[in-house]
C-alpha positions as CSV (number, residue, x, y, z in Angstrom):
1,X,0.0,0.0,0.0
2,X,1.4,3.6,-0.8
3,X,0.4,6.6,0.8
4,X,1.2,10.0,-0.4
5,X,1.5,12.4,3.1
6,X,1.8,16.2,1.8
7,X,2.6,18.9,3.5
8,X,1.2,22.4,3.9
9,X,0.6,25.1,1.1
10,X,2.7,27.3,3.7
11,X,5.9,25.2,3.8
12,X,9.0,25.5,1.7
13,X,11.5,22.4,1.6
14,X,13.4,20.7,-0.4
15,X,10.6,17.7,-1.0
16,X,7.0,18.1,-1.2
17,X,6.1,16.0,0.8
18,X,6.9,11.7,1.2
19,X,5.3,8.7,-0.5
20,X,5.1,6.1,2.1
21,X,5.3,2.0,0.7
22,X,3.6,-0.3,3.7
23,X,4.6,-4.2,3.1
24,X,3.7,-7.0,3.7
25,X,5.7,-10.1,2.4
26,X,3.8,-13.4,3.3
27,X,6.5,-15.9,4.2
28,X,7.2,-18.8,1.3
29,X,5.1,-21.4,3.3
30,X,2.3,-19.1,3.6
31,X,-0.9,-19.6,1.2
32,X,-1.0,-16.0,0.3
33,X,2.4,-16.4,-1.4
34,X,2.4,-16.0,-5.4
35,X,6.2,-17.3,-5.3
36,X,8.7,-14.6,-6.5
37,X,5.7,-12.1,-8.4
38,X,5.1,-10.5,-5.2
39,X,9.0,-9.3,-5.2
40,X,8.8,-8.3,-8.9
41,X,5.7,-5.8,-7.9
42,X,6.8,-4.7,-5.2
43,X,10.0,-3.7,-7.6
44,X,7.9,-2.3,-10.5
45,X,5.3,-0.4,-7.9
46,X,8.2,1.2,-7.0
47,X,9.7,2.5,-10.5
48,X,6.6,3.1,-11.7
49,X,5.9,5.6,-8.7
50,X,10.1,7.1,-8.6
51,X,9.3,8.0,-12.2
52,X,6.1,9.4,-11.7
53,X,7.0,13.2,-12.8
54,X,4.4,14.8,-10.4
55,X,5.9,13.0,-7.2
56,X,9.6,13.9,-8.4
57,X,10.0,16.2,-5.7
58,X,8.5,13.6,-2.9
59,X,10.9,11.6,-0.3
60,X,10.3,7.6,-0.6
61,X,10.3,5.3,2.6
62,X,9.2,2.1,2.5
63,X,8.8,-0.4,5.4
64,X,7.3,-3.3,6.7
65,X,7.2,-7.0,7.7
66,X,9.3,-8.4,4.5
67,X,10.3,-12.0,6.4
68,X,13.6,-11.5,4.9
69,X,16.7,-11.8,6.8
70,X,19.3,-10.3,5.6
71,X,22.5,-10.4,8.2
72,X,24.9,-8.0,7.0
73,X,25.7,-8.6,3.5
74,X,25.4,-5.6,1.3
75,X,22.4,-4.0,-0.3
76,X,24.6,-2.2,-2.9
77,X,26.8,-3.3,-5.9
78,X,30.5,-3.7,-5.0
79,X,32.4,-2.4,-7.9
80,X,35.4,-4.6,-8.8
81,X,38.9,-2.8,-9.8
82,X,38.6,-3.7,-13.1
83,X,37.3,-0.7,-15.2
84,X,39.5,-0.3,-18.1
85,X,37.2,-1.7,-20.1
86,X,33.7,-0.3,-19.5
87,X,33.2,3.5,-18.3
88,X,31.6,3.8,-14.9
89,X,29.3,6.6,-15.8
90,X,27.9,5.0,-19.0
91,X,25.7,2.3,-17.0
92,X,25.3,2.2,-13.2
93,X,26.3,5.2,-10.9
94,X,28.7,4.2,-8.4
95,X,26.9,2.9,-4.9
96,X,28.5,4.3,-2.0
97,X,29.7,1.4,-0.1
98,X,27.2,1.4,3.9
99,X,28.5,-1.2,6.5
100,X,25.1,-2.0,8.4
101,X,24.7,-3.7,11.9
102,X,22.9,-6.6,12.3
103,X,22.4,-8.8,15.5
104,X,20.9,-11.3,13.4
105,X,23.8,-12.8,11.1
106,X,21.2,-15.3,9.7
107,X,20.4,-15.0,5.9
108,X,17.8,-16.6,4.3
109,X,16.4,-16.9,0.3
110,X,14.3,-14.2,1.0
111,X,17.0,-12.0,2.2
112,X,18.9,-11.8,-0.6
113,X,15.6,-11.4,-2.9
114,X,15.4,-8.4,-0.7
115,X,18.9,-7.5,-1.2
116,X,18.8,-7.8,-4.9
117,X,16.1,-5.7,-4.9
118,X,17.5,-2.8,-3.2
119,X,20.6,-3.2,-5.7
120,X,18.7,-2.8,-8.9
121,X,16.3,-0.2,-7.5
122,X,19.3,2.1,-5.2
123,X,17.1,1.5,-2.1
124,X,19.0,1.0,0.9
125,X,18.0,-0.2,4.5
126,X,18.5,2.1,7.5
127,X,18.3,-0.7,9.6
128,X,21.6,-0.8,11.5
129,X,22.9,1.9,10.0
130,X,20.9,5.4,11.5
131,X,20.5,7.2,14.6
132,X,20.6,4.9,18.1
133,X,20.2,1.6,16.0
134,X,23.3,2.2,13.6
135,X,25.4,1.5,17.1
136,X,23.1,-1.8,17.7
137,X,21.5,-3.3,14.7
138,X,18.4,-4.4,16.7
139,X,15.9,-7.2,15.8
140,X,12.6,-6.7,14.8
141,X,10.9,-10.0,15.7
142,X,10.8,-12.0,19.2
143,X,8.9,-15.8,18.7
144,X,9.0,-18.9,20.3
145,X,11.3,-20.1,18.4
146,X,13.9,-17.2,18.5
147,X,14.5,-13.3,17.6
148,X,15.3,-12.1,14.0
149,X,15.5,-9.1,12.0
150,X,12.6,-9.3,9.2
151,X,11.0,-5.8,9.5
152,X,13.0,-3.2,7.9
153,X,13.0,0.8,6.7
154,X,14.2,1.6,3.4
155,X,14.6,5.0,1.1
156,X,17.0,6.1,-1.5
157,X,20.9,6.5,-1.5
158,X,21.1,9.8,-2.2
159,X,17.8,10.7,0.9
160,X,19.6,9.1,3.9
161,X,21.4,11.8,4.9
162,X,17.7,13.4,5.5
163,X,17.2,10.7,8.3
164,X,18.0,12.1,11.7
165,X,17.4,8.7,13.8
166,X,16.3,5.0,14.0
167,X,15.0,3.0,17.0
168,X,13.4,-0.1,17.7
169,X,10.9,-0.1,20.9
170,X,10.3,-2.6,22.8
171,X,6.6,-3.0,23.0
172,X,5.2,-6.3,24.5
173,X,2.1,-6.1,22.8
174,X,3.0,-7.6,19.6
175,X,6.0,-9.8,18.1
176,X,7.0,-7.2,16.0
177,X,8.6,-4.5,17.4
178,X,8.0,-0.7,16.1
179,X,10.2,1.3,14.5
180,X,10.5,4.8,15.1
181,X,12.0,6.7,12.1
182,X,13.3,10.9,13.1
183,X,13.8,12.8,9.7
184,X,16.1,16.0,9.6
185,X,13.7,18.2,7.1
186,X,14.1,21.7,7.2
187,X,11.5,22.8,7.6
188,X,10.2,27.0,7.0
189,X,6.8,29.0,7.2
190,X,6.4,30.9,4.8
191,X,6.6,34.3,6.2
192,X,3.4,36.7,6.4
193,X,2.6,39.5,8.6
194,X,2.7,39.0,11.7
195,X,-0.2,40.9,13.2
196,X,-2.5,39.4,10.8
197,X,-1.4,36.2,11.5
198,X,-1.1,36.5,15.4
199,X,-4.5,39.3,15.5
200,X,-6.8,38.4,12.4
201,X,-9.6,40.8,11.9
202,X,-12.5,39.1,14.4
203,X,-15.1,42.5,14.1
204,X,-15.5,44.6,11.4
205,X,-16.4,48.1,12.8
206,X,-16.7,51.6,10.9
207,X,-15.8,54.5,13.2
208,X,-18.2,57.7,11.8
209,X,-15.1,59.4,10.8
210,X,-14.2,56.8,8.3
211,X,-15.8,56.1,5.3
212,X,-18.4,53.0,5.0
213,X,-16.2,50.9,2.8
214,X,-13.0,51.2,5.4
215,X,-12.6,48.6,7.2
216,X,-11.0,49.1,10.8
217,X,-9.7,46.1,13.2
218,X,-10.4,47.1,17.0
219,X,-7.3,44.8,17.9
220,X,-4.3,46.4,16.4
221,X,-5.7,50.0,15.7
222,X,-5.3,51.6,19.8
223,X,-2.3,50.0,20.3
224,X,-0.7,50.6,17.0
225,X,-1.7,54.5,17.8
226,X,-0.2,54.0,21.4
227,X,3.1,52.5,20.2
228,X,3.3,55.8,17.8
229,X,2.8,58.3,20.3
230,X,5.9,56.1,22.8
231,X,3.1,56.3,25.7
232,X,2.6,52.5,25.5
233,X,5.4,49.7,26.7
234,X,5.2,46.3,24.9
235,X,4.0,44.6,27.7
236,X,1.0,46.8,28.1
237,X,0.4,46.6,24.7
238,X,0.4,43.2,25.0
239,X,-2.1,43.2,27.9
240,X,-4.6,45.6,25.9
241,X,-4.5,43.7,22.7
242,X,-5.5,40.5,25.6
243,X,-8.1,42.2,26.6
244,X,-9.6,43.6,23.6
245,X,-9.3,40.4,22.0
246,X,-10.9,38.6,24.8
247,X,-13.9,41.3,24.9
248,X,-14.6,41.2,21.0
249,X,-14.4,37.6,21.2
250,X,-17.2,37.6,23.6
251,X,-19.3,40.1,21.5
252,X,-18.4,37.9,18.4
253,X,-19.1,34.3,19.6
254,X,-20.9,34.7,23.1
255,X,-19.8,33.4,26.5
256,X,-20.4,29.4,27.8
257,X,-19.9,28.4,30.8
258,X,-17.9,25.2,31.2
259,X,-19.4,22.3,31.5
260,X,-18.8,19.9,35.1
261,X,-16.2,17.7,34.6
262,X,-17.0,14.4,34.1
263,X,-15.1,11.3,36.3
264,X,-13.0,9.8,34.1
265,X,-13.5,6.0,33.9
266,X,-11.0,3.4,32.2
267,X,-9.9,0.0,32.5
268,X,-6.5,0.7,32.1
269,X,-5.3,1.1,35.3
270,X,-2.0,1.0,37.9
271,X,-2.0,-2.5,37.8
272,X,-1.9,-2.8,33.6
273,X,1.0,-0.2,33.6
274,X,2.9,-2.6,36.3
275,X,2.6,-5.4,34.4
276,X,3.5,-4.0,31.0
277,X,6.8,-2.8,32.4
278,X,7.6,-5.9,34.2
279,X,7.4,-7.3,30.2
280,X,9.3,-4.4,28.9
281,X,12.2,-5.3,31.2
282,X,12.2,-8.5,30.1
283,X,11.7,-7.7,26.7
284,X,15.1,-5.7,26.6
285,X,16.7,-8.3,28.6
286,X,15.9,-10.6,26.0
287,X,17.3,-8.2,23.1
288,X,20.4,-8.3,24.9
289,X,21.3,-11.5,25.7
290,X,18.9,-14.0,23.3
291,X,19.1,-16.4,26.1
292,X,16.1,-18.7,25.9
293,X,15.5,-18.7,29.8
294,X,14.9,-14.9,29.2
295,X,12.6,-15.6,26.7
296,X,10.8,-18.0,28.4
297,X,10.7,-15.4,31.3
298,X,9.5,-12.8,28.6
299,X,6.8,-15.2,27.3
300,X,5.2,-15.8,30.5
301,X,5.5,-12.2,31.5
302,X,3.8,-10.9,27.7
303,X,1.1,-13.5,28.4
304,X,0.0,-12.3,32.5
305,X,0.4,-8.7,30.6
306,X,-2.0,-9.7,27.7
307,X,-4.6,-11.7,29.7
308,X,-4.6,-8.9,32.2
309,X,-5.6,-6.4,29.3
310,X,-7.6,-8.9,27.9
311,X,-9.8,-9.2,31.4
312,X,-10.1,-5.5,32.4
313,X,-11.1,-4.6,29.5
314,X,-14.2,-7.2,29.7
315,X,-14.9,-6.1,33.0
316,X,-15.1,-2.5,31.6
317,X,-17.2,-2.8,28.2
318,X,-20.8,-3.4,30.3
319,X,-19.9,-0.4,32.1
320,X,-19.4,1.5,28.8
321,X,-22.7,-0.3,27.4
322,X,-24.6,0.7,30.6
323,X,-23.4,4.4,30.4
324,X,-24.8,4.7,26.4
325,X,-28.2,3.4,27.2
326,X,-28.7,6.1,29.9
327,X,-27.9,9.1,27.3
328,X,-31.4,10.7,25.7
329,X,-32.2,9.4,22.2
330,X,-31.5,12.7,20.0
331,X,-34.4,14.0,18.2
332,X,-35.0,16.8,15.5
């Protein structure tokens, strides 16, 4: 799936905005597999979107669950010495060679489809390579039968320098941990006045001395006249453009009174947030060391964590139930 996030009319930077690939790749022994056509397009999804001349100016990421280990071999062509014979520049720009982390050192067949694919379309992983998990090369995945690293974050060779930093939480709720991607954009408002932006015009008022067609904002015109004549400081400015404000408002929109707070009722409670950091421990313990005693100890803790959830929240749903049969039916 590929989402295209924008960003404001308002805002310069270098991209428009980024075009964001979710995957999924169902494992080999999965019945949603179509063999190796699910690689090729993913692959030509991909081109067809990079040269896609309105989303030129758009930053690519893609990510997701690709079951693909990759350990640490390289997801770029390693040029060989030899190059007396065929000119660099007439067929393939030179990668830039990335060494990359990787606790897992396990690859597998889909692992180097995965590599293979970042080679012919210049997509490289962050994994392992960024921020706070370039130093750790984390994995992705915790199961019964061990830890791995098959969820990754990928963009373009020449776009990584626009990623500030990687991690990978440690969240006990699923298998697969999150992965929290930082980018470095800069990032500028375009610049408009300032008073009209900070005071917009809230009450249209024509003093008698002004024509009908002049429009006249109560806001900025006293203190602007006060500010003139020096007999105003900014802080009192300040206050009287407060208060003004605060009194056309009034006229403008009316007062409310606010309404009596409400008890706030949820099932998720002291005991919840005990047990899920008594699984978060364990959960880093067990990224740490892969010892299975810590991940039985991390199963059993997940599991009291998950039931608990799993309980309150049952306990709390006839509560909810009760509370929406008592509101009044609305009526026209």
């Amino acid at each position: 799936m590929w989402t295209k996030l924008s960003w404001s009319a308002t805002t310069n930077t270098v991209y428009k905005g980024i075009i964001l690939g979710l995957v999924y790749m169902p494992p080999l022994n999965s019945n949603h597999r179509r063999d190796d056509d699910d690689w090729k397009t993913l692959e030509d999804e991909f081109s067809n979107l990079r040269n896609t001349t309105e989303l030129k100016d758009y930053l690519f990421l893609v990510t997701g669950d690709f079951n693909a280990r990759t350990g640490t071999l390289p997801d770029f062509i390693e040029l060989d010495e030899i190059s007396r014979f065929v000119s660099q520049s007439d067929w393939y720009p030179e990668d830039v060679p990335l060494p990359r982390k990787n606790k897992d050192p396990v690859v597998n067949s889909e692992g180097r489809k995965l590599l293979d694919l970042c080679k012919r379309s210049r997509l490289r992983i962050l994994n392992g390579r960024v921020g706070e998990d370039g130093r750790i090369g984390e994995y992705t995945f915790t199961g019964d039968a061990g830890s791995s690293t098959i969820d990754y974050v990928m963009t373009e060779e020449d776009n990584m320098h626009l990623i500030d930093d990687i991690q990978i939480i440690a969240n006990p709720l699923s298998d697969h941990l999150p992965i929290s991607v930082t980018l470095k954009l800069q990032v500028e408002t375009v610049q408009t006045d300032i008073a009209n932006r900070l005071f917009p015009i809230t009450r249209l008022k024509h003093p008698p001395a002004q024509p009908p067609d002049t429009r006249w904002n109560p806001i900025r015109e006293p203190v602007w006249q006060q500010l003139q004549a020096g007999t105003a400081t900014g802080e009192s400015a300040m206050d009287e453009v407060l208060q003004t404000l605060e009194k056309e408002l009034s006229i403008t929109l009316g007062t409310q009174q606010p309404r009596p707070s409400k008890p706030a009722f949820t099932w998720y409670d002291a005991d919840c947030r005990t047990h899920k950091r008594t699984a978060t421990r364990w959960l880093k313990r067990l990224l740490q060391t892969n010892k299975d005693s810590d991940r039985a100890n991390y199963r059993a803790a997940r599991n009291s964590y998950r039931d608990l959830r799993r309980s309150k929240k049952a306990a709390f749903l006839p509560h909810m139930q009760c509370q929406h049969r008592r509101r009044e039916p609305f009526s026209l």
